[in-house]
Phi, psi and omega in degrees: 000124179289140171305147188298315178285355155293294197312345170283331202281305185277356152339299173309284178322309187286244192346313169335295204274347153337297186276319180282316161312311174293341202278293201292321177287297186299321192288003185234357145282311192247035152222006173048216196282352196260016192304337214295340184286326193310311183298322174299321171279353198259350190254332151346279185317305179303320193276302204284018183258326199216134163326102212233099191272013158286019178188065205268353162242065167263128189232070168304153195292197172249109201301138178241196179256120167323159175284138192089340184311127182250124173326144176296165181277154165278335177242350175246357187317089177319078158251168181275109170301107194275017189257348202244199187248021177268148192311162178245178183211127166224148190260164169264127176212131186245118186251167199269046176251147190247141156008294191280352257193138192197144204103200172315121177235183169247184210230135176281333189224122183225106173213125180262148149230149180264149180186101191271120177277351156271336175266334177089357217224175178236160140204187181203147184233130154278119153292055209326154209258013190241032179281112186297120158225161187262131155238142195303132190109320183229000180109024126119107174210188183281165184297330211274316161292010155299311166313282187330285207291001185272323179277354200276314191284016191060035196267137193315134158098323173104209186284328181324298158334301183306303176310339158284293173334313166324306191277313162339302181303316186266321178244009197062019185247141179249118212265145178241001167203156159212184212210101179295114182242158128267174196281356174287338192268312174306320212267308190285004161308305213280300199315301192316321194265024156082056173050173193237203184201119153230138144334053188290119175291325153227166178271151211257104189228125199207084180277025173230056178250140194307167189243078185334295186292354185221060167336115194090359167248189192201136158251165187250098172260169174201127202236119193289185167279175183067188203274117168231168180257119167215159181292199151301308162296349213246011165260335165287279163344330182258341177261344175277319183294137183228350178299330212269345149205301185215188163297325201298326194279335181294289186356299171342269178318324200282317170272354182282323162302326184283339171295318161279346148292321151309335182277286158331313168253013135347301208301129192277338162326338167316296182351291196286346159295329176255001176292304167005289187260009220272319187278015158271013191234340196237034149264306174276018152260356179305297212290337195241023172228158158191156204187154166263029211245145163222165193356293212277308178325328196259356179258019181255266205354295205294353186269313208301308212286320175307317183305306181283131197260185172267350159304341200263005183251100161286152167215147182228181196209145172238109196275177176302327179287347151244031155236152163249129184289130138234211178246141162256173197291358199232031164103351205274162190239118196237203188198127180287141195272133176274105161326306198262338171294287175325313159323304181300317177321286223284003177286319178308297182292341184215111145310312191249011192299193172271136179008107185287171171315152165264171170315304171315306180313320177285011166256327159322274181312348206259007178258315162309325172307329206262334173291313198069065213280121171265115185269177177207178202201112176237162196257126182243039191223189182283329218281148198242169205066009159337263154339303163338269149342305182233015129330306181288323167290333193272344193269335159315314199266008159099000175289133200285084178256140210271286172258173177202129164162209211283147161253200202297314162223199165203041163280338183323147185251348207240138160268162192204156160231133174246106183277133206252332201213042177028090156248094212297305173324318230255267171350279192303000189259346172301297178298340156318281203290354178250359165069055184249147167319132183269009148302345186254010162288076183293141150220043189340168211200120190064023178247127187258155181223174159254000161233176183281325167222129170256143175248135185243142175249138177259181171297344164264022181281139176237141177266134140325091203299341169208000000 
C-alpha cells in the first residue's frame, strides 16, 4: 500500500499539469502563436504559489519590464472587469523586425480575439496589413503603421495603444489587451514545442520571400501541398508569404498556424517535455513578447479555457470582398474599407462589440484630419502631470498633439489657446471642450512657431471627465 505523502505527491504532480494544460488551452486559443510571455508569466505566478515537488530545483527567472516597454496611458488604458461575464478582446500584433533590428516596427500581423465567458466560445478576425485607415491623431495610413507611429511618437501607451484605438475606431471593437511577438520569438516558439503539423492545401513556390540572412535580397522557399510538419522557420515562412497569391491567403495561414499550435500543446504529453526546460524556455522568450496582460489575468483565461470546445471557436477575415483596391497620391497600392461589408463580419465575431462612432463624431474627426493642426500642450500650474493627461485626452478625440510638459511658470490663473497659424476648427473645438472664452484667445501676427497651436492650461482648467 502506497503512503499517504505519495498519494499528496501525486495530487500534486496532477494538479500541477492541471493547471499548466488549462493555461496552454486558453492562451493559444486566444493568444495563439504569440502565447510565450504569457506562459511565463503564469507559471511564475504558479510556482510561488505552489509546491511542486517533482522538480524541487526548478529556478525561474525574474520578470522585468521589457524592453521598448511604454508607460500605460493614464487615460485610455481600456480595462476589463473580471467580476462580470463580458467577452474580453485581445489583439495579437506579429511584428516585421528581424534580429539585427531595433526600434519602431510595423506589425506583419493583426488579429484580435474574443473570448466569451457566457456562450463558452472564441473567435478571431485577421487584419490585412494594407489595410487604409483613418489612425487617430495622425491622419489616414495603412493599419500596419500604427503600432510604427505610437512608438516613433510617443503616443501614451505606446504603439500598442494606437493600435487598439485604431481598431476601435475603424471597426467598433473594443480591445482590452495585446500581445507583442517579433519574428525571433515566433521561430524559438514553434522550435520549443517540437514544430507543428499543417494541412498545406497547395503547394507553395515563392521566389520573393525576404532573404533572412541578407537583408533587402530575396529568396526562393517552397513548402510542398498535404500535411506536413513543420520547425520554426519554416512556419514562420509559411505564415509571412503572400506571393504565392495575396495578402487575404497569408491571413489564412496565419490562423491555420495559431491553431495548430494550439492543437500541439493540448496534447498532454507535451507536458512532461516542456516542464523540464521551462526556465530555458522563458528566459528566451522574456525578450522577445510583451503584453499587458497581467499574471492574475492570465490564470482567470486559464479557469475560462476549459470551458471552450473546439466547435465553439470562429475564425473571419476581412477579405477582398469588403475592401476596394487603390492608389495613394504618392503610388502605394494599399485597400479601402467597404463599412456596410464588414459590419456582418464583425457583428458575427464580436456581437456584442462597442458602439460605433456616431455621425458627428466622425465629422469631428474628419475636420481635425483635414486641419492637420500640430498642437503642443504646456501645464501652467502645480499639478503635476497634468500635461500629460491631457495630452493623452486630446490625442484619444483624434487631435494631433506634437508636444506635452511644463510652461514658461506656473502661475496661470486662465487657461489660453495661442493660435500660430489660423487653424479655426481645431481651436473652436479646444474652446468647447476645456470652456475657454474667446477673451482667452491670442492670435499673434508674424510670430513664428514649430507648432500650430498652444494650449497652456491655468488654474481653472478641469479635464474632461467623458
Amino acid at each position: 500500500m502506497k503512503s499517504a505523502k505519495a498519494r499528496r505527491g501525486r495530487q500534486q504532480t496532477s494538479t500541477w499539469a492541471k493547471l499548466i494544460l488549462n493555461f496552454l488551452f486558453i492562451v493559444f486559443v486566444a493568444g495563439g502563436i504569440y502565447a510565450g510571455y504569457l506562459f511565463y508569466v503564469t507559471v511564475k505566478d504558479v510556482v510561488a504559489h505552489l509546491q511542486v515537488p517533482i522538480f524541487p530545483n526548478l529556478q525561474l527567472p525574474s520578470v522585468g519590464a521589457s524592453s521598448g516597454s511604454q508607460e500605460s496611458d493614464p487615460v485610455s488604458n481600456t480595462s476589463y472587469n473580471w467580476e462580470s461575464k463580458d467577452p474580453i478582446h485581445i489583439v495579437l500584433l506579429g511584428l516585421d523586425q528581424r534580429p539585427e533590428e531595433s526600434g519602431p516596427s510595423r506589425t506583419d500581423t493583426i488579429i484580435v480575439i474574443r473570448v466569451d465567458p457566457s456562450t463558452n466560445s472564441a473567435s478571431m478576425l485577421s487584419i490585412p496589413r494594407d489595410l487604409w485607415v483613418s489612425i487617430p491623431g495622425y491622419e489616414e495610413n495603412r493599419i500596419n503603421t500604427a503600432n510604427y507611429i505610437g512608438d516613433l511618437k510617443g503616443y501614451p501607451g505606446g504603439g500598442p495603444a494606437l493600435v487598439k484605438k485604431t481598431i476601435e475606431y475603424n471597426l467598433g471593437i473594443r480591445v482590452h489587451y495585446y500581445v507583442r511577438l517579433n519574428f525571433e520569438g515566433f521561430v524559438r516558439l514553434i522550435d520549443r514545442i517540437g514544430g507543428i503539423d499543417i494541412d498545406v492545401p497547395q503547394e507553395i513556390r515563392d521566389t520573393q520571400y525576404p532573404d533572412p540572412d541578407n537583408p533587402g535580397a530575396y529568396t526562393t522557399i517552397y513548402i510542398p501541398a498535404g500535411l506536413q510538419h513543420m520547425d520554426g522557420a519554416t512556419a514562420l515562412k509559411y505564415a509571412r508569404t503572400r506571393h504565392v497569391d495575396s495578402d487575404f491567403g497569408r491571413l489564412s495561414r496565419q490562423q491555420q498556424v495559431i491553431m495548430a499550435v494550439r492543437d500541439r500543446v493540448l496534447r498532454l504529453d507535451l507536458i512532461p517535455q516542456l516542464l523540464p526546460h521551462l526556465s530555458e524556455l522563458m528566459n528566451e522568450m522574456g525578450d522577445a513578447v510583451q503584453t499587458d496582460l497581467q499574471p492574475t489575468d492570465i490564470i482567470r483565461l486559464a479557469q475560462l479555457a476549459q470551458q471552450i470546445d473546439d466547435t465553439n471557436i470562429k475564425r473571419g477575415m476581412v477579405d477582398s470582398s469588403m475592401t476596394v483596391p487603390w492608389t495613394t497620391y504618392n503610388g502605394a497600392q494599399v485597400l479601402l474599407l467597404d463599412r456596410d461589408k464588414v459590419r456582418p463580419l464583425v457583428n458575427e465575431l464580436f456581437p456584442d462589440k462597442s458602439p460605433e462612432l456616431d455621425k458627428t463624431e466622425v465629422e469631428v474627426l474628419d475636420h481635425l484630419a483635414a486641419e492637420q493642426a500640430r498642437i503642443a500642450v504646456q501645464n501652467g500650474t502645480t499639478t503635476g502631470s497634468l500635461a500629460t493627461h491631457t495630452a493623452a485626452f486630446l490625442k484619444e478625440r483624434g487631435f494631433q498633439v506634437v508636444q506635452y510638459g511644463n510652461a514658461d511658470r506656473f502661475d496661470y490663473s486662465q487657461t489660453m489657446i495661442i493660435d500660430y497659424s489660423g487653424k479655426p476648427y481645431t481651436v473652436d473645438r479646444l474652446a468647447q471642450l476645456f470652456h475657454i472664452p474667446e477673451s482667452n484667445i491670442q492670435r499673434p501676427s508674424g510670430v513664428s512657431s514649430d507648432v500650430d497651436i498652444l494650449l497652456i492650461i491655468g488654474q481653472d482648467f478641469q479635464l474632461p471627465s467623458d
